[in-house]
N, C-alpha and C positions, 0 to 999 in steps of 0.2 A: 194191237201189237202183242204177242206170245211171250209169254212169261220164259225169265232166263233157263228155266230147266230145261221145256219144250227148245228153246233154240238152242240149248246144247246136245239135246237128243235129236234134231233134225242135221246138226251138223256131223253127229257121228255117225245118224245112216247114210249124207252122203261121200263120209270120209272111205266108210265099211264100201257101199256103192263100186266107188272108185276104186280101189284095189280089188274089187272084184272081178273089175273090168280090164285091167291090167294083169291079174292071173289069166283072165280066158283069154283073151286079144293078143296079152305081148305086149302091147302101146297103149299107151293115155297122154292126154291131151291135160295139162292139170293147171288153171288159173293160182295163183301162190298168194298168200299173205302173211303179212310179218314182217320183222326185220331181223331175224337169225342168220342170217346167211347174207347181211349185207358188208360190203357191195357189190358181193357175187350175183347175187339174188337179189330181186325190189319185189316189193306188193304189187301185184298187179302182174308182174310176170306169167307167162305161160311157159311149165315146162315142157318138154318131149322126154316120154320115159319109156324107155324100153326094159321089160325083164330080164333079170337075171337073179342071179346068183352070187354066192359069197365069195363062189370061186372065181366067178366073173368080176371082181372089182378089184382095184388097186389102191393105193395110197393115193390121194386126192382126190377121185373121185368123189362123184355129188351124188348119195344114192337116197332112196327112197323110201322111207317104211314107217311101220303102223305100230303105233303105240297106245293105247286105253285111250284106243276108237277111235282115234287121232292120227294122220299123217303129218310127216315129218322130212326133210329135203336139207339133209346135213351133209358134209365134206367126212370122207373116210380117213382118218387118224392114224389107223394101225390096219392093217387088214390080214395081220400075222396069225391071229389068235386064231389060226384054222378051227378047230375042237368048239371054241364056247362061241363065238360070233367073232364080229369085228366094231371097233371102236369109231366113236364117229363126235363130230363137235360141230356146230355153227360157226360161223368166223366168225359172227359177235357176240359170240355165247363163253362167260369167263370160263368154262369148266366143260370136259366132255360129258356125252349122253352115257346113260347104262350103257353096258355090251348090247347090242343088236345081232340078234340070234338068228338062222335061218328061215325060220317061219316068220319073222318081223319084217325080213328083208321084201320088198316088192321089187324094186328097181334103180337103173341108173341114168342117171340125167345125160341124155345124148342132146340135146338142143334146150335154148332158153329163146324165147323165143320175147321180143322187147319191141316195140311198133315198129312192129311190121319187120323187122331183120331177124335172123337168126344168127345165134352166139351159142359157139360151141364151148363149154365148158373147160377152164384150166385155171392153174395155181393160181394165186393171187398173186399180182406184183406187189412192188415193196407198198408203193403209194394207196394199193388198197390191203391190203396190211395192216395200214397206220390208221385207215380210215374206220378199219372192223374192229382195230383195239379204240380208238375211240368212243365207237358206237357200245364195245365192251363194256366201258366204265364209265359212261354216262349218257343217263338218260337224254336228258339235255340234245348233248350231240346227236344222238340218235334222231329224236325231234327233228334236229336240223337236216341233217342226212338225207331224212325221207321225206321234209319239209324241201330241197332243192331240188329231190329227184323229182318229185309230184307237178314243181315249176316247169324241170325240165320237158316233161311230159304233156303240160298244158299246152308249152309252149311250139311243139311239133305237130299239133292236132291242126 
């Protein structure tokens, strides 16, 4: 087993990897983990991302980008701040990211891609709303969250 540093620098060359690959191509294909962006997003998700730009994204949008070597697949907040970036937060993250600058930005989430269907990306309804403030302020719930979706998923294979 590789000691936690080695797997944190394996994972940042294939975070760097990846947006590299999405600069030259346009598209990436990106497997997701975590639970920031639930119940938009689950672990195990594949997104579909396609490049763009700052100017290319709007208010809700799910977009893409790279932070101290790390990728990140947050919801667009504000996307006014032409000049400094645009703002972006988790639905179950209490508080927004820094500003995301033009060169952070990679991309926006055009597919998520969940066994086997594709789900195109929109607002969250009220009920998952309730379910991302949840996951928000407590771990707990969170647990559970990704502890039924994990069922759900067993349970389709």
């Amino acid at each position: 087993m590789l000691p936690q540093s080695e797997l944190s620098e394996t994972h940042a060359v294939k975070c760097e990897l990846a947006a590299d690959v999405l600069r030259s191509s346009g598209t990436l294909r990106l497997q997701v983990s975590g639970w920031s962006m639930l119940p938009a997003i689950r672990s195990g998700d594949v997104l579909v991302i396609h490049r763009a730009a700052s100017k290319d994204v709007s208010k809700g949008d799910i977009v893409l980008f790279s932070r101290d070597r790390r990728l990140f697949a947050h919801r667009v907040v504000s996307a006014s701040l032409e000049r400094s970036g645009i703002l972006t937060r988790g639905d179950a993250m209490p508080a927004p990211d820094p500003i995301v600058h033009e060169d952070d930005l990679l991309g926006k989430i055009f597919f998520i891609v969940r066994n086997g269907k594709c789900i195109a990306p929109r607002q969250p309804r009220r009920s998952e709303r309730a379910i991302a403030a949840l996951v928000r302020n407590s771990t707990i719930a969170a647990r559970v969250v990704v502890g039924v979706h994990g069922l759900q998923r067993v349970s389709q294979i």
